[in-house]
C-alpha positions in Angstrom: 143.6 78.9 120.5 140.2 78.5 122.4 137.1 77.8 120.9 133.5 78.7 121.9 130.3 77.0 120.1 129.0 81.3 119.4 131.2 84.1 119.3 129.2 87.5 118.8 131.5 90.6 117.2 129.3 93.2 119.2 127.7 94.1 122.4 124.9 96.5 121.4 121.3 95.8 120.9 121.8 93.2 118.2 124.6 90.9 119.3 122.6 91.2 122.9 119.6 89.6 121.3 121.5 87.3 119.1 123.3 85.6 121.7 120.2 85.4 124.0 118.4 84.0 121.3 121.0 81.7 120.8 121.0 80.4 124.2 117.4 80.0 124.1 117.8 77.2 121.5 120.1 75.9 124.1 123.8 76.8 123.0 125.6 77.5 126.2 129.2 78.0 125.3 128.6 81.4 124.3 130.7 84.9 123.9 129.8 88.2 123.4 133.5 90.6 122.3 132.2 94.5 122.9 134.8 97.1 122.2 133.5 99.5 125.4 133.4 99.6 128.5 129.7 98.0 128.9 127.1 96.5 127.2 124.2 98.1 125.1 126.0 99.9 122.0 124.8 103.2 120.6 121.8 102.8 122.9 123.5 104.0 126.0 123.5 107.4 124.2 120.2 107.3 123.3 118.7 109.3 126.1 115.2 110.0 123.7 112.4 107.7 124.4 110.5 106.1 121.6 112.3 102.9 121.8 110.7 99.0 122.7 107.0 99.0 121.4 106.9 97.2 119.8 109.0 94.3 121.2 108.3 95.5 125.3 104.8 97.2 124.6 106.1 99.8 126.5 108.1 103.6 125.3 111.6 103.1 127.1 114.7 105.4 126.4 117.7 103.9 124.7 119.5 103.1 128.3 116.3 101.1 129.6 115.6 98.9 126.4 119.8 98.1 126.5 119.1 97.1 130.2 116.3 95.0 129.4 118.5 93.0 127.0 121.6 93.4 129.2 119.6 91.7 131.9 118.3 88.9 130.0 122.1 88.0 129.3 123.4 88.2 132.6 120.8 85.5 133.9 122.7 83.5 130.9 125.8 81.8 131.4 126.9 83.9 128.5 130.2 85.3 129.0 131.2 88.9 127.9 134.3 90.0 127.1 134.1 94.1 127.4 137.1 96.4 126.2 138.1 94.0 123.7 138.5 95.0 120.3 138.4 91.6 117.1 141.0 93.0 114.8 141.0 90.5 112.3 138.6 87.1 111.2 140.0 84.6 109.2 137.3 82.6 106.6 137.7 79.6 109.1 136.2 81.3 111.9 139.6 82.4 113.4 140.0 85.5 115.4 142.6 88.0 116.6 141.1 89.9 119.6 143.0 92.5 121.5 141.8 92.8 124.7 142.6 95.1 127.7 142.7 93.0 130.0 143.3 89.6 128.5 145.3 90.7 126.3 146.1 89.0 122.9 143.5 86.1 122.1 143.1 83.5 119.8 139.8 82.6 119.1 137.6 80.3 117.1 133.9 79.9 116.8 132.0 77.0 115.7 129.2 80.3 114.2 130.0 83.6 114.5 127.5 86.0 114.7 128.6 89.5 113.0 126.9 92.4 114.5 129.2 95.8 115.0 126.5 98.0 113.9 127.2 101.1 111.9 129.1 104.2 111.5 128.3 108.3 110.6 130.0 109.5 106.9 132.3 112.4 108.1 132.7 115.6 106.2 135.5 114.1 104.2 133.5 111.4 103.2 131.0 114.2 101.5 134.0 116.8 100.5 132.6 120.0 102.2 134.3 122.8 101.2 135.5 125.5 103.5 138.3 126.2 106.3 139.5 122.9 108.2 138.4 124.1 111.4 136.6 123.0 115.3 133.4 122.9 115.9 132.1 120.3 113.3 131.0 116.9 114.6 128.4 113.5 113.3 125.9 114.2 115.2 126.3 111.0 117.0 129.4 112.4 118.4 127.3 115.3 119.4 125.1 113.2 121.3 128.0 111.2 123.0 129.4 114.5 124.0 126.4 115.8 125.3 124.3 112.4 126.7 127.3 110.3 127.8 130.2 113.1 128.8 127.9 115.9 130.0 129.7 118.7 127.7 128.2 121.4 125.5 129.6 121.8 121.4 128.2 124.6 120.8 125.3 127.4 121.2 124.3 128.1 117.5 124.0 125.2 115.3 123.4 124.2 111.8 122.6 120.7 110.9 123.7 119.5 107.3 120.8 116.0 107.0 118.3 115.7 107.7 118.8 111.9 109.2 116.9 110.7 112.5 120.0 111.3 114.7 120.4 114.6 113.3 116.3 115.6 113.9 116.9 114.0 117.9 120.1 116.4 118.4 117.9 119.4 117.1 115.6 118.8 119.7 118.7 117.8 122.4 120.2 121.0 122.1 117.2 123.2 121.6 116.1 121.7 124.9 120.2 122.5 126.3 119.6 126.1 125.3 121.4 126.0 122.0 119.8 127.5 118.9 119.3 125.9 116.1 119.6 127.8 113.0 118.4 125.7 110.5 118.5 122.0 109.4 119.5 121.9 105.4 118.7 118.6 103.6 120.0 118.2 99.9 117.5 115.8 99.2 113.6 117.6 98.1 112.2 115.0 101.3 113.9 114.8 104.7 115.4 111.5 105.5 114.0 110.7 108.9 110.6 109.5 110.6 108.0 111.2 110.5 107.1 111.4 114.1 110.8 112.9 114.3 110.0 116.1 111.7 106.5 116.6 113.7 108.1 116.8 117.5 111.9 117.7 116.7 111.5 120.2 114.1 108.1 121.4 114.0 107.3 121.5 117.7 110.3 123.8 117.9 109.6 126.1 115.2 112.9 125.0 113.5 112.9 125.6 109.8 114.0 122.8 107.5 115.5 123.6 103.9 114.7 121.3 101.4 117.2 121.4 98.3 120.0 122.6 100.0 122.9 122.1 100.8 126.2 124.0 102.4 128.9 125.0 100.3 131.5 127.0 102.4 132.5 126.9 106.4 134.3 129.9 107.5 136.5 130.3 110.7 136.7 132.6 112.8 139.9 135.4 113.3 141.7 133.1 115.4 140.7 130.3 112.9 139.9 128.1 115.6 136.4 127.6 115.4 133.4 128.1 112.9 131.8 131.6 112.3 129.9 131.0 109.6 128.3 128.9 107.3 126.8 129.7 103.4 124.2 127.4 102.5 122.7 127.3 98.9 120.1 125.8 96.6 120.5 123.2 94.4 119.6 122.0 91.2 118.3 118.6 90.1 121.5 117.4 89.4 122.6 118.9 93.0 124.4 121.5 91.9 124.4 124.9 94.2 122.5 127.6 92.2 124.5 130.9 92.2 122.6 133.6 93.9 120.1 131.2 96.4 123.3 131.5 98.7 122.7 132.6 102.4 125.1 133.1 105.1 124.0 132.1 108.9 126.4 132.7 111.6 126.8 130.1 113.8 129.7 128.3 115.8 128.9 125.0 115.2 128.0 122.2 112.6 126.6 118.8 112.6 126.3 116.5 110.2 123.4 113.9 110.0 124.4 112.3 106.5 124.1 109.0 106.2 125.0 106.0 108.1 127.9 102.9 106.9 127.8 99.8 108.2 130.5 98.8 110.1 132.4 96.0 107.7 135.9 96.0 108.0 135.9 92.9 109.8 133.0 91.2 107.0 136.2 92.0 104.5 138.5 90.3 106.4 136.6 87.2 106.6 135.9 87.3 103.1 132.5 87.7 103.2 130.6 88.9 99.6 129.4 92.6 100.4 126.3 94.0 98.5 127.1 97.2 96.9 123.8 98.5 97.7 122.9 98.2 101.8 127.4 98.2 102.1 126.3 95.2 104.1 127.1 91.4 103.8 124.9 89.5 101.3 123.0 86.7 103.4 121.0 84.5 102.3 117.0 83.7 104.4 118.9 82.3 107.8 121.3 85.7 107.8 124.1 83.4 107.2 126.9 85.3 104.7 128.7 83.5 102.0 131.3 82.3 104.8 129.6 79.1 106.1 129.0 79.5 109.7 129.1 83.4 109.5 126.2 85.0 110.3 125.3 88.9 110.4 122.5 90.7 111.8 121.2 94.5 112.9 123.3 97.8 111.4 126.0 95.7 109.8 123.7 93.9 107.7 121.3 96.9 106.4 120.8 100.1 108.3 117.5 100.0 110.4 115.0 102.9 111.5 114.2 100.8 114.8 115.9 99.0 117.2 112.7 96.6 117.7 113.1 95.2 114.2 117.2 95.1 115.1 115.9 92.6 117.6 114.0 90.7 115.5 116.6 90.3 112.9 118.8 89.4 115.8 116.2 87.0 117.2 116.8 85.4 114.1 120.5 85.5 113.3 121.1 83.5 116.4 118.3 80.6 116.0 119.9 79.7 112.9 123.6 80.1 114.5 122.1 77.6 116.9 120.8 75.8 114.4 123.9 75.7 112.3 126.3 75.0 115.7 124.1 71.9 116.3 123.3 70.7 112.7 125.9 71.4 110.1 125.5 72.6 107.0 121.4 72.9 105.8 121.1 69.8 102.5 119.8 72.7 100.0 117.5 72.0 97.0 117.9 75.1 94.9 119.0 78.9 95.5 116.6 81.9 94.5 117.8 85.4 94.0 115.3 87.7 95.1 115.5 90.4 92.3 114.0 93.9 92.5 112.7 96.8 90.0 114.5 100.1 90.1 112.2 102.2 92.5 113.9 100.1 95.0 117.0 100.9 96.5 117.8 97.6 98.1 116.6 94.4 99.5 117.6 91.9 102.3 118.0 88.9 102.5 119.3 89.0 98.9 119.2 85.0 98.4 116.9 82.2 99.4 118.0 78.5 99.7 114.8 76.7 99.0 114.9 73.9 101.5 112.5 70.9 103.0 111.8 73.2 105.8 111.5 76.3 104.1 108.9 78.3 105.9 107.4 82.2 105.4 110.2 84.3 105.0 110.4 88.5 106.0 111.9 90.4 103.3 113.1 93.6 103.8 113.6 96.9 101.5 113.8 100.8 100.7 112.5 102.7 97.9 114.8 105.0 96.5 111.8 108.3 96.3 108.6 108.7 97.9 106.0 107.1 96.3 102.0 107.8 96.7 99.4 105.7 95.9 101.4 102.5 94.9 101.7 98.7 95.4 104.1 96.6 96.2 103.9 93.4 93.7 105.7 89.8 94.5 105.9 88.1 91.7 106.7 84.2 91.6 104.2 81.5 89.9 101.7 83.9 90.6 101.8 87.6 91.2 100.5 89.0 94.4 100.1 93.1 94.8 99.8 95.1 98.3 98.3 98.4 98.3 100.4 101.0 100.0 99.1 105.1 100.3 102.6 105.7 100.8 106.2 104.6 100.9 109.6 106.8 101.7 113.1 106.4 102.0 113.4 106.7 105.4 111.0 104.0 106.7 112.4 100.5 105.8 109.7 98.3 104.3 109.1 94.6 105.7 106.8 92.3 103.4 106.3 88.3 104.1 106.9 86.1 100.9 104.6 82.9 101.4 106.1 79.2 101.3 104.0 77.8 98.8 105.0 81.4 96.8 108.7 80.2 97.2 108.2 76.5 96.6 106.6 76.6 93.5 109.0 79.2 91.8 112.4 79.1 90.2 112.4 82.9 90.6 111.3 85.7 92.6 111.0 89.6 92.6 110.0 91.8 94.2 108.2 95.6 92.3 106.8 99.0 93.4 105.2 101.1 91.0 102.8 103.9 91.2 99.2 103.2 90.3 98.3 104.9 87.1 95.0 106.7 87.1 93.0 105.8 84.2 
């Protein structure tokens, strides 16, 4: 078995970060595993600009703001191991990694950093009914197909979600030549930016139905491929409504539902799981509840951009560092950050109040839009921030003081609407 002082499970934007930061704080035995054929993740497929400014203060495309990072880790003496898959982590920091050509390893890290992103729920995972039949992709296999492989799925498309990767491959293929139908969200809000509903959608004249969803995919004669799809309003319990239904031909579907983070590995390891981001439950240094496990980016809580990936990143690996050169942290008490139920989720989900204890970034999602609200933290004192507005699809980041979690045996964190008098 050989050891390293860092192993990072993932070669996208987050593990690059993590291990660079790591390195920083001057850990040098360091490996990055990446299941591909090159480093950068999901980003390498990203072809859309709108990505790094935050942490480049410039607009780079998915491709550019990987390189940027790639570069950074090849000045390193960081080694990578690419076309390597970890198949299995052990609670000791023991791994199995198949490799292609290494072969069968033995591993073990003195940290581990956990950060294999996420994955797209497929139709089975939402149970749409209809013919079993070509023609329906995640949209993020859409955009692999079309960004990275150079090939066409379809000419006229409906997109089931509303999600960001769904509103980028309306404007992909409208730009391609395809025509897009419609994008049918069952939720009465869409569930990506903003900026994405203004220049994917509205720039494009493509019409968006709220409160829908589809409820039959029919094949064609040969029953190879899709010919149509029926699409219907839904209740508030969202249930179709007999009668709203309409029928749009088409030959292809994708589906922008949701994303899961990817934690078949966390499992393995034994790491506690929070039923709520899907996502290990870490405590303010991103460490799980495996000591010397740490977990950052889309396996730890689906993010809306890859700058605040980086950050979290950033993060993740200072502490690793930290951990690798200083053992275990003495802790005086543990907080549980608790939460009211117009929030969906909220990360970290524990606090270990130490000597050093500094500000801490907390992150969260409401579970509804919300106008005219504030966001109350409530320790020995209670502190409110006024917010116009807050939606699902935008993740929230607030900063809970140090004297705020000093002084308290508990914290938690509120949003309610303002009531008019």
């Amino acid at each position: 078995m050989k050891e390293h002082s860092l192993i990072v499970v993932g070669g996208g934007p987050a593990g690059l970060a993590a291990a660079f930061s790591a390195y920083q704080e001057g850990v040098k035995d360091i490996l990055i595993i990446e299941r591909d054929d090159k480093l950068g993740g999901i980003l390498n497929q990203c072809i859309h600009n709108g990505f790094g400014l935050h942490r480049f203060k410039e607009e780079l495309t998915g491709p550019e703001y990987a390189y940027r990072y790639e570069q950074l880790v090849k000045n390193t003496d960081i080694k990578v191991l690419l076309n390597s898959m970890v198949i299995n982590i052990s609670e000791n920091r023991e791994m199995t990694v198949l490799s292609r050509d290494e072969g069968l390893l033995s591993l073990k890290g003195k940290a581990i950093v956990l950060a294999m992103g996420c994955r797209e729920r497929t139709r089975g995972a939402i149970s749409i009914p209809g013919d079993r039949v070509a023609g329906i992709f995640t949209a993020g296999t859409a955009q692999r197909y079309m960004n990275i492989s150079g090939y066409s799925v379809g000419k006229n498309v409906v997109i089931l979600g509303s999600g960001d990767i769904g509103l980028i491959m309306a404007r992909r293929m409208t730009l391609e030549g395809s025509k897009v139908l419609a994008v049918v969200e069952l939720c009465p809000y869409s569930n990506g930016l903003n900026r994405n509903i203004v220049q994917c959608l509205n720039d494009f004249d493509i019409p968006l139905y709220l409160k829908h969803t589809i409820t039959d995919i029919k094949a064609d004669e040969r029953h190879c491929r899709v010919k149509e799809v029926t699409i219907a309003k839904v209740d508030d319990n969202n249930q179709p409504i007999k009668g709203s239904e309409i029928h749009i031909a088409c030959d292809t579907v994708l589906l922008s539902v949701g994303l899961i983070p990817e934690n078949e590995l966390s499992k393995k390891a034994g790491v506690d799981l929070d039923k709520k981001t899907k996502g290990p439950i870490v405590d303010d240094t991103l460490q799980t509840s495996i000591e010397g496990i740490f977990a950052c980016g889309n396996v730890l809580q689906v993010h809306d951009l890859v700058d605040n990936v980086s950050q979290e990143a950033q993060k993740a690996g200072k502490n690793a560092a930290r951990y690798i050169k200083e053992g275990k942290r003495k802790i005086d008490r543990t907080v549980k950050l608790e939460f009211n139920d117009n929030i969906s989720y909220i990360c970290p989900q524990i606090i270990n109040v130490t000597d050093s204890t500094d500000d801490i970034d907390v992150f969260f999602r409401v579970k509804k839009p919300i106008e005219n609200c504030f966001i109350e933290i409530k320790s020995s004192t209670a502190r409110r921030i006024k917010k116009i507005k807050l939606i699902p699809s935008e993740m929230e980041k607030i900063t809970i003081k140090k004297d705020e979690i000093i002084t308290s045996p508990s914290l938690s964190i509120s949003v309610e609407a303002i009531q008019d008098d």
